[in-house]
PyMOL CGO cylinders between C-alpha atoms (Angstrom):
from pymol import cmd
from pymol.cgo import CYLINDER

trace = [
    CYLINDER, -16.97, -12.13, 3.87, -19.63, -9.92, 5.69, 0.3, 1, 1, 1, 1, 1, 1,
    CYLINDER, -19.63, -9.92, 5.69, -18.74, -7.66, 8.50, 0.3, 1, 1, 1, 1, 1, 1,
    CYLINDER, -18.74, -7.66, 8.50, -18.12, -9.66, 11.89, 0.3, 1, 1, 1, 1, 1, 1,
    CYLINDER, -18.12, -9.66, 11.89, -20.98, -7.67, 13.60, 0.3, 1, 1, 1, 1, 1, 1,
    CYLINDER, -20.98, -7.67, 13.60, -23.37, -8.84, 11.01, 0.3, 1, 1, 1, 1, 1, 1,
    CYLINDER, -23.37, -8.84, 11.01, -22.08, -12.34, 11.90, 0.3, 1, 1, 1, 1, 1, 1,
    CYLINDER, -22.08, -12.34, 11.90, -21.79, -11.91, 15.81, 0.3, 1, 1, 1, 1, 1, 1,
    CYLINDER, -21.79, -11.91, 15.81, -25.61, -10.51, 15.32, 0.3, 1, 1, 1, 1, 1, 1,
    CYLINDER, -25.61, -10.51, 15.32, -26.24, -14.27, 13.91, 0.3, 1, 1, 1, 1, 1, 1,
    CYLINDER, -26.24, -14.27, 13.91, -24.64, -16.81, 15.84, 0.3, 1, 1, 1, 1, 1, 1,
    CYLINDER, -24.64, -16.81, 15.84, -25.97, -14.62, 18.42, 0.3, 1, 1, 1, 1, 1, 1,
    CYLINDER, -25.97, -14.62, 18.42, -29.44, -15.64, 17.54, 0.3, 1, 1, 1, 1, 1, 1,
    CYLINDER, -29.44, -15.64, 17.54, -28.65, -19.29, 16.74, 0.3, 1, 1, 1, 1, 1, 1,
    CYLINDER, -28.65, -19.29, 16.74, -26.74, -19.66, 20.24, 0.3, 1, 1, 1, 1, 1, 1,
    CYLINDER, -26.74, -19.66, 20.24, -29.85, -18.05, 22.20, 0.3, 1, 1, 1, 1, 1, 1,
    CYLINDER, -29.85, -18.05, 22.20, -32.32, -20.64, 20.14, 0.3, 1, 1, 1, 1, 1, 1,
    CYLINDER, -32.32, -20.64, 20.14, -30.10, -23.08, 21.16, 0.3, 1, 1, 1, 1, 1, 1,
    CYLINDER, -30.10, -23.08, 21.16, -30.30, -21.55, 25.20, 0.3, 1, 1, 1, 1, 1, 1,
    CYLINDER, -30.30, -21.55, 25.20, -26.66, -20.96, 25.24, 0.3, 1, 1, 1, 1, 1, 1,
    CYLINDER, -26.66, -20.96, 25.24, -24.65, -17.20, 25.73, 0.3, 1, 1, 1, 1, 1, 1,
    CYLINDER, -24.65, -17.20, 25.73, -22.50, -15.94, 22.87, 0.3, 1, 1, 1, 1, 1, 1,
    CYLINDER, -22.50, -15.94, 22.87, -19.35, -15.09, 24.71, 0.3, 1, 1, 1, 1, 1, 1,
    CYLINDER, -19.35, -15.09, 24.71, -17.45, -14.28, 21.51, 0.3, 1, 1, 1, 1, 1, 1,
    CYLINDER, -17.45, -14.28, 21.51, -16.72, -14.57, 17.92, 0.3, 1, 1, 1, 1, 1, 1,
    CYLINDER, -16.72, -14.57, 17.92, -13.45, -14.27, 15.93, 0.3, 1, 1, 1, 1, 1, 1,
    CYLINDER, -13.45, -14.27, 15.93, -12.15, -15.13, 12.49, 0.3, 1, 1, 1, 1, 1, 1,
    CYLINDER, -12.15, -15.13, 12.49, -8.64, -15.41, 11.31, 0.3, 1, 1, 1, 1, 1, 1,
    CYLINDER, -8.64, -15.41, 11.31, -7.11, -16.41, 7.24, 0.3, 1, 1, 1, 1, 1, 1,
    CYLINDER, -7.11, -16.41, 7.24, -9.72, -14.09, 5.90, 0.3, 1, 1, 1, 1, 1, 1,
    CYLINDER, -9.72, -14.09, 5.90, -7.67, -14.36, 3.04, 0.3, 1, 1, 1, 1, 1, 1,
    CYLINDER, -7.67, -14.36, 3.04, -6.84, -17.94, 3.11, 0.3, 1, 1, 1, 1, 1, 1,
    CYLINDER, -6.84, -17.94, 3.11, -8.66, -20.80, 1.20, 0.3, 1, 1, 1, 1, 1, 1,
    CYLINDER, -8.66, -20.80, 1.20, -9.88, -21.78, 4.43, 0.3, 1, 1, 1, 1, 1, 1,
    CYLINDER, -9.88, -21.78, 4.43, -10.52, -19.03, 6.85, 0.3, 1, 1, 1, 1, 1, 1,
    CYLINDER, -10.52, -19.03, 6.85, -11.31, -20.21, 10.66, 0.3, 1, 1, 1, 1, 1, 1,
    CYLINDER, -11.31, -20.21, 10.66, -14.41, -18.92, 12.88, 0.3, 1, 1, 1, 1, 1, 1,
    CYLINDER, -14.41, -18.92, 12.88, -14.26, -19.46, 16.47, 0.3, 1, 1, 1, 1, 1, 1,
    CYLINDER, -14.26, -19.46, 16.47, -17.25, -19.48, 18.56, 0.3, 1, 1, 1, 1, 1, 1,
    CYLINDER, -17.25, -19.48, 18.56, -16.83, -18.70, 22.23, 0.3, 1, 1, 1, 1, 1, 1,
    CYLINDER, -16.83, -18.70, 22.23, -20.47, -20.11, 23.72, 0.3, 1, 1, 1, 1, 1, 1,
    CYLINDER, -20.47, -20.11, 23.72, -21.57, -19.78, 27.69, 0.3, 1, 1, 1, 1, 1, 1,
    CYLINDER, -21.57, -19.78, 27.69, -24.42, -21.09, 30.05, 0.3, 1, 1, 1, 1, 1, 1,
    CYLINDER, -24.42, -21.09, 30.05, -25.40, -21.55, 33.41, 0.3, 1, 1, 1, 1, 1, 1,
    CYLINDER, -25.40, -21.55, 33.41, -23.51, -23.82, 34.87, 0.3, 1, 1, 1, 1, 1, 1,
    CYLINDER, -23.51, -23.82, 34.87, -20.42, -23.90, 32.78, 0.3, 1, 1, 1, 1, 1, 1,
    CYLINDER, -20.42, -23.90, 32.78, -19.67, -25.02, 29.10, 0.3, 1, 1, 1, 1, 1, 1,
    CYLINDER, -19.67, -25.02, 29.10, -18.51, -28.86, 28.60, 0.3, 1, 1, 1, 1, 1, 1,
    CYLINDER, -18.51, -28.86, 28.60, -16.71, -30.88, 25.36, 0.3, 1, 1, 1, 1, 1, 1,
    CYLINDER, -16.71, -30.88, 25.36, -20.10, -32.38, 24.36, 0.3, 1, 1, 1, 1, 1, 1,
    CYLINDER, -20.10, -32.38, 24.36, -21.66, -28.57, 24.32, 0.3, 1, 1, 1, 1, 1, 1,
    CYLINDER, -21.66, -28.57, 24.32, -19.00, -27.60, 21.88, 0.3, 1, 1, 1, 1, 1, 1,
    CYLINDER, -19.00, -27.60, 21.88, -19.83, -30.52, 19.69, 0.3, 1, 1, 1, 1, 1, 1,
    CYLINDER, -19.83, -30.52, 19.69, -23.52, -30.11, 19.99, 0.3, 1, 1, 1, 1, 1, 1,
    CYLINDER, -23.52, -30.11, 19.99, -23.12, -26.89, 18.67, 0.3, 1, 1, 1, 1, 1, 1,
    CYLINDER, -23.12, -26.89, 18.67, -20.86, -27.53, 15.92, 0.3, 1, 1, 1, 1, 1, 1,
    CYLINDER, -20.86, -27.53, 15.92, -22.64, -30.09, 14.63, 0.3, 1, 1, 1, 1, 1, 1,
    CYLINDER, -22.64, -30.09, 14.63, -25.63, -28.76, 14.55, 0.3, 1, 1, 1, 1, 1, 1,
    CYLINDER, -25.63, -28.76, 14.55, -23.78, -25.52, 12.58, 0.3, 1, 1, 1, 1, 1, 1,
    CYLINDER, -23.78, -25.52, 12.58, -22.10, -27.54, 9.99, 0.3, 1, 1, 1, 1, 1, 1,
    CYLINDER, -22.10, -27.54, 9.99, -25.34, -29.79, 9.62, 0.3, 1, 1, 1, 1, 1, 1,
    CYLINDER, -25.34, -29.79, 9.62, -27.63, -27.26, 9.20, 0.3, 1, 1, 1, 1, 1, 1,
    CYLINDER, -27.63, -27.26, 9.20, -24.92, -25.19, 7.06, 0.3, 1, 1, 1, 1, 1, 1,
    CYLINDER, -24.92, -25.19, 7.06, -25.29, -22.26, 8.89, 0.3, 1, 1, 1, 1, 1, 1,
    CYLINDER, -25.29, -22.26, 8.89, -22.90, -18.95, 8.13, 0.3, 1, 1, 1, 1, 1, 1,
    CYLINDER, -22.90, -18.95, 8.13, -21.46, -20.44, 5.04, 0.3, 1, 1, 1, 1, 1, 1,
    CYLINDER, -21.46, -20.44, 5.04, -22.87, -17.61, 3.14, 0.3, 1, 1, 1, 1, 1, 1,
    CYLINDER, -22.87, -17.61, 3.14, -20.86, -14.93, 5.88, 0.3, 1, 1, 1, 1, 1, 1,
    CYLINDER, -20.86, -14.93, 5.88, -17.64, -17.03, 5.57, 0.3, 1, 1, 1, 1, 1, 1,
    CYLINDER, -17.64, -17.03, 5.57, -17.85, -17.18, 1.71, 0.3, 1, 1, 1, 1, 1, 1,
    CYLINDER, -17.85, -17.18, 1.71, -17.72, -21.04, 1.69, 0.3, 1, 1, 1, 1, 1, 1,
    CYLINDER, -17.72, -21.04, 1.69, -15.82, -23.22, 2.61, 0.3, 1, 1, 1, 1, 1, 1,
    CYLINDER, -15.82, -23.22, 2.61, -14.38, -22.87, 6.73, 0.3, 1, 1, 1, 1, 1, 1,
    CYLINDER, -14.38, -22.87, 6.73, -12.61, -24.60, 10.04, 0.3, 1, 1, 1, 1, 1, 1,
    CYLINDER, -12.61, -24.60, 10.04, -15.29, -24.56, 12.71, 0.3, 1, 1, 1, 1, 1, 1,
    CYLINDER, -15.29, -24.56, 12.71, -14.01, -24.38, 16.33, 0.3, 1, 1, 1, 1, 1, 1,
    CYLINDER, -14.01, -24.38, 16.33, -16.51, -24.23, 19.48, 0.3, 1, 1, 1, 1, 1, 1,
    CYLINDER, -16.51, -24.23, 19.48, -14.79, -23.36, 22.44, 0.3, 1, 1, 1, 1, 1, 1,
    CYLINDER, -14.79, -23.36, 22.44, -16.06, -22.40, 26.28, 0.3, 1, 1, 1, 1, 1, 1,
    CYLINDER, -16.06, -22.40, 26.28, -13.79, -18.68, 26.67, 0.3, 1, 1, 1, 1, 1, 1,
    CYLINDER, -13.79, -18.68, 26.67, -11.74, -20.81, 29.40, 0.3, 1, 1, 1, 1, 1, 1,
    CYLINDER, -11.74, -20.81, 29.40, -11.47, -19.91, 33.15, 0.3, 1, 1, 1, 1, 1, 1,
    CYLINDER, -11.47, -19.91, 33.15, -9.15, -17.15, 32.47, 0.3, 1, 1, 1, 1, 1, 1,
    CYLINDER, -9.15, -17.15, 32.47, -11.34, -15.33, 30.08, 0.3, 1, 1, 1, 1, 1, 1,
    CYLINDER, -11.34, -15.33, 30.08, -11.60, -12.00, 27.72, 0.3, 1, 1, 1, 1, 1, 1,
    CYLINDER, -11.60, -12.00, 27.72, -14.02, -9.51, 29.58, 0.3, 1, 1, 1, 1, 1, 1,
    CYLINDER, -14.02, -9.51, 29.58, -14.68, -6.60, 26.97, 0.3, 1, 1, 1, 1, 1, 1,
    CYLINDER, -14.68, -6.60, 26.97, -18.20, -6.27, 26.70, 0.3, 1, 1, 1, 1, 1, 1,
    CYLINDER, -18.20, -6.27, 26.70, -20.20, -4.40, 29.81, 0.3, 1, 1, 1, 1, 1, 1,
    CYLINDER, -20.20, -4.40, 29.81, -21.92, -7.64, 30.96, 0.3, 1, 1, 1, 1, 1, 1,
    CYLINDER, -21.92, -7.64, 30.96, -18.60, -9.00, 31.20, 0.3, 1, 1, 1, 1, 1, 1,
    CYLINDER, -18.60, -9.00, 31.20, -17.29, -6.76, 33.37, 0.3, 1, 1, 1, 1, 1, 1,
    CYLINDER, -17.29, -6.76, 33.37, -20.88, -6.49, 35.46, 0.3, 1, 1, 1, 1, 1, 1,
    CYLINDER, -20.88, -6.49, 35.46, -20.69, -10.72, 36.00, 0.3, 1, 1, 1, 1, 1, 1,
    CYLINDER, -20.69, -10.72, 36.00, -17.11, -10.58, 37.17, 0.3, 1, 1, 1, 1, 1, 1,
    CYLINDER, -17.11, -10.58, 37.17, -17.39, -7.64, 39.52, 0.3, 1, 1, 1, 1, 1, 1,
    CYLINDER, -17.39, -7.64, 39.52, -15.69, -8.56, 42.97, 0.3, 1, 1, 1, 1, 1, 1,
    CYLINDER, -15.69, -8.56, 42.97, -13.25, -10.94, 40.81, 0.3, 1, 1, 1, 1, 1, 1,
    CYLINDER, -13.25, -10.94, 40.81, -9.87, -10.80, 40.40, 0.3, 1, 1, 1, 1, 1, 1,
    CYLINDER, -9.87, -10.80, 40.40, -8.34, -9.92, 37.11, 0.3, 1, 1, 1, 1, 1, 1,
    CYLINDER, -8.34, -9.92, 37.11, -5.05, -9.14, 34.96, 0.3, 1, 1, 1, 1, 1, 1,
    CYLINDER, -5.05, -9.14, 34.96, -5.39, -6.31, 32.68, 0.3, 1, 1, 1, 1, 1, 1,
    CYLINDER, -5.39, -6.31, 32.68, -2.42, -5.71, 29.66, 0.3, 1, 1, 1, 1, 1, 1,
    CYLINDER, -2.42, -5.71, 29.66, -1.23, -2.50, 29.01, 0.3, 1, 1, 1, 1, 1, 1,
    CYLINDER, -1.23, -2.50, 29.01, -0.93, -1.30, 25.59, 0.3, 1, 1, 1, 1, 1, 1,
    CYLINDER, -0.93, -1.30, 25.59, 2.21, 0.54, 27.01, 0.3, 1, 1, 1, 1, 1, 1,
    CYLINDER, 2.21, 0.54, 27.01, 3.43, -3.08, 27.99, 0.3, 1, 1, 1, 1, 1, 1,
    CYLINDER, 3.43, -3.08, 27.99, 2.24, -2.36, 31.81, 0.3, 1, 1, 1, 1, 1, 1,
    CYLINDER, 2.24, -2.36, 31.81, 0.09, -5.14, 33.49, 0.3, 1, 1, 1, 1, 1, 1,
    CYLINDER, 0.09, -5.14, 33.49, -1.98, -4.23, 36.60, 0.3, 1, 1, 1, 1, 1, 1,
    CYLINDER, -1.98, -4.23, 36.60, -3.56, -6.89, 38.93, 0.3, 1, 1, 1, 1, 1, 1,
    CYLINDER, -3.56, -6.89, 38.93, -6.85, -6.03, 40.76, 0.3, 1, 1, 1, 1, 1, 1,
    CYLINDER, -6.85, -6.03, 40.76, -9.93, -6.94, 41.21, 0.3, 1, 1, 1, 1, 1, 1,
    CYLINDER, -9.93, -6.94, 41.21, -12.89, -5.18, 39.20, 0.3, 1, 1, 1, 1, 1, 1,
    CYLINDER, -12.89, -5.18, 39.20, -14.95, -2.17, 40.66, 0.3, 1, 1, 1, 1, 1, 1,
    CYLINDER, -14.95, -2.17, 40.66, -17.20, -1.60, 38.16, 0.3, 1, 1, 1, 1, 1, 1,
    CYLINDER, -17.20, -1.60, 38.16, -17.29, -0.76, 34.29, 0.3, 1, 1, 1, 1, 1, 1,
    CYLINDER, -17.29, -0.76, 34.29, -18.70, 2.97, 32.77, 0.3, 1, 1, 1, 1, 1, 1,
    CYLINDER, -18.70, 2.97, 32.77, -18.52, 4.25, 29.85, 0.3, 1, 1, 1, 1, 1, 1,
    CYLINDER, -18.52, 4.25, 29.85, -15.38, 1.65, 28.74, 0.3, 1, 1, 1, 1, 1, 1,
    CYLINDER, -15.38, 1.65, 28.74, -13.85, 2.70, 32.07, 0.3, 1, 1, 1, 1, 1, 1,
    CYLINDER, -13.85, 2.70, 32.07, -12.21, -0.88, 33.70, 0.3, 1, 1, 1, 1, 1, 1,
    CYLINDER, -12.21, -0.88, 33.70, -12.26, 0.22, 37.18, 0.3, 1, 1, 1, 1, 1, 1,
    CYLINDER, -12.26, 0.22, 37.18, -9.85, -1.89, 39.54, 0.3, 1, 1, 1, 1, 1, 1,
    CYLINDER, -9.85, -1.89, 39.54, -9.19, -2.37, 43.13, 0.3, 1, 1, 1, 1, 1, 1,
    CYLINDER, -9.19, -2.37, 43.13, -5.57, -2.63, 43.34, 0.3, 1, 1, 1, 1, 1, 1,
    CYLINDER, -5.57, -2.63, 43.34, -3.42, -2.78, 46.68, 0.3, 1, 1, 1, 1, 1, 1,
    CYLINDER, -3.42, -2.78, 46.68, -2.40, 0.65, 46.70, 0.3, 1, 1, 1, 1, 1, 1,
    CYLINDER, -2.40, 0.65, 46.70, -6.09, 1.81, 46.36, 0.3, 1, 1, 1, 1, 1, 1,
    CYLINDER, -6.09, 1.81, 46.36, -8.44, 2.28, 42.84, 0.3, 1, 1, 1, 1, 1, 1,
    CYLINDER, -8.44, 2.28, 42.84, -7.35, 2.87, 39.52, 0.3, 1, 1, 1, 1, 1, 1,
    CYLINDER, -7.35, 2.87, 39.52, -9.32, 3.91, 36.69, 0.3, 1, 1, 1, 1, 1, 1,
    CYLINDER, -9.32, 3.91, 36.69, -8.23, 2.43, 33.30, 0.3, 1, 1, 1, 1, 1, 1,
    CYLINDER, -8.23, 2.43, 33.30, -9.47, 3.27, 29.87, 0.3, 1, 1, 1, 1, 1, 1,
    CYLINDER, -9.47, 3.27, 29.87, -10.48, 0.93, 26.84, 0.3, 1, 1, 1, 1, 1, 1,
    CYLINDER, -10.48, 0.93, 26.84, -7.94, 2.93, 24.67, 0.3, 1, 1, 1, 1, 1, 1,
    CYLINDER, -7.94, 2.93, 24.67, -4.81, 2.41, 26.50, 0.3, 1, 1, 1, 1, 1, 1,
    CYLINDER, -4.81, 2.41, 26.50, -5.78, -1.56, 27.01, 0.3, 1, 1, 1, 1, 1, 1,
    CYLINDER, -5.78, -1.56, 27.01, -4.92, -4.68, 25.00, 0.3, 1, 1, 1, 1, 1, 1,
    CYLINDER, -4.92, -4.68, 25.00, -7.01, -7.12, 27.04, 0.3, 1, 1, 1, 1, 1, 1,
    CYLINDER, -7.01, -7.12, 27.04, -8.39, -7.94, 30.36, 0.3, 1, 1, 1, 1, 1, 1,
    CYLINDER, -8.39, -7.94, 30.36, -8.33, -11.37, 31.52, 0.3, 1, 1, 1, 1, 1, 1,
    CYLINDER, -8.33, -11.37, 31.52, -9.99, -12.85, 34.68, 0.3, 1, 1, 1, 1, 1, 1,
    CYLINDER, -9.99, -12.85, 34.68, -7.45, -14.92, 36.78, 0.3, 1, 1, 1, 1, 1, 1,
    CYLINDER, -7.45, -14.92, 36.78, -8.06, -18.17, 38.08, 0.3, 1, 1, 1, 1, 1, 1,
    CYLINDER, -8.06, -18.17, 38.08, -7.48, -18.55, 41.68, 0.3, 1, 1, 1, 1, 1, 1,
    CYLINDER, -7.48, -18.55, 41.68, -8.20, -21.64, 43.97, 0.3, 1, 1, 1, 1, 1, 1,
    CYLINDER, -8.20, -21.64, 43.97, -10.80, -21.37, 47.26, 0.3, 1, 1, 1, 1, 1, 1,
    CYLINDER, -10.80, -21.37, 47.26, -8.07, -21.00, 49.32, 0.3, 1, 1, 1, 1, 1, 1,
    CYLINDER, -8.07, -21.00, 49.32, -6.06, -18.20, 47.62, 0.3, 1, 1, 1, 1, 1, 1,
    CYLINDER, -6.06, -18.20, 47.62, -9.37, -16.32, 47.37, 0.3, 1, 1, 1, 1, 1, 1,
    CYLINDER, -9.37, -16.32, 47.37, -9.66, -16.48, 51.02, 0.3, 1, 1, 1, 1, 1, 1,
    CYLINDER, -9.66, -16.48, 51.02, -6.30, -15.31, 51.59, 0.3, 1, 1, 1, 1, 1, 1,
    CYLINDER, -6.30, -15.31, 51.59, -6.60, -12.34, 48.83, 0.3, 1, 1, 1, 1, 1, 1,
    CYLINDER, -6.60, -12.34, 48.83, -6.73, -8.98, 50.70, 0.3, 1, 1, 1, 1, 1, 1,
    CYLINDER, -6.73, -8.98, 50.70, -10.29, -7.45, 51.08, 0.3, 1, 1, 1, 1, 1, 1,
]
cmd.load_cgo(trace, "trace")
């Protein structure tokens, strides 16, 4: 098994060939027989069920990151969902102005809606004003899904 940045580097390029966005890239039962790669994929416009299958065809046909997996592996091609990961900078820059739910590693969860990102900094708009809150002391940062009409009623 070769380092997941090596791999991420990869499907990467075969997801921008293919004109869609590598959102992101996990693997789980390393150590099983049969370890699992999940491909988060993105494009303008949204992600739909015959996307995913494009794509996964096309991996398995063409037998693409076999060699990274060390055989034999469960493909799953996924859209990240409406209620995404953001932990990469251009995540955080495309859902500025959005509102999110960010987990504590401390078991805290703040609600806000995102500033900006510097330097791994998640800054938040929050009710009682801005808070400023750093990739170490976070487990994950999800954008939340809310209707038209609760965005409108959202304060400003």
């Amino acid at each position: 098994m070769t380092e997941i940045s090596e791999l991420r580097k990869e499907v990467e390029n075969f997801l921008m060939q293919e004109g869609y966005e590598l959102w992101d890239v996990e693997v789980s039962g390393v150590h099983s027989p049969n370890p699992v790669l999940r491909i988060y994929i993105e494009k303008p416009g949204g992600v739909g069920i015959e996307d995913c299958a494009y794509i996964n065809r096309k991996i398995r046909l063409q037998g693409l990151f076999e060699s990274h997996m060390g055989g034999d592996f469960y493909l799953e091609v996924s859209s990240p969902g409406v209620e995404r990961k953001l932990f990469l900078p251009s995540h955080f820059a495309r859902y500025i102005g959005r509102p999110v739910r960010v987990q504590m590693k401390n078991g805290r969860i703040y609600r806000g809606f995102v500033q900006s990102y510097e330097d791994g900094i998640c800054i938040l708009r929050v009710p009682q004003g801005t808070i400023y809150i750093p990739e170490e002391g976070r487990v994950n940062v999800r954008v939340e899904f809310t209707s038209p009409l609760e965005e409108k009623r959202k304060w400003k």
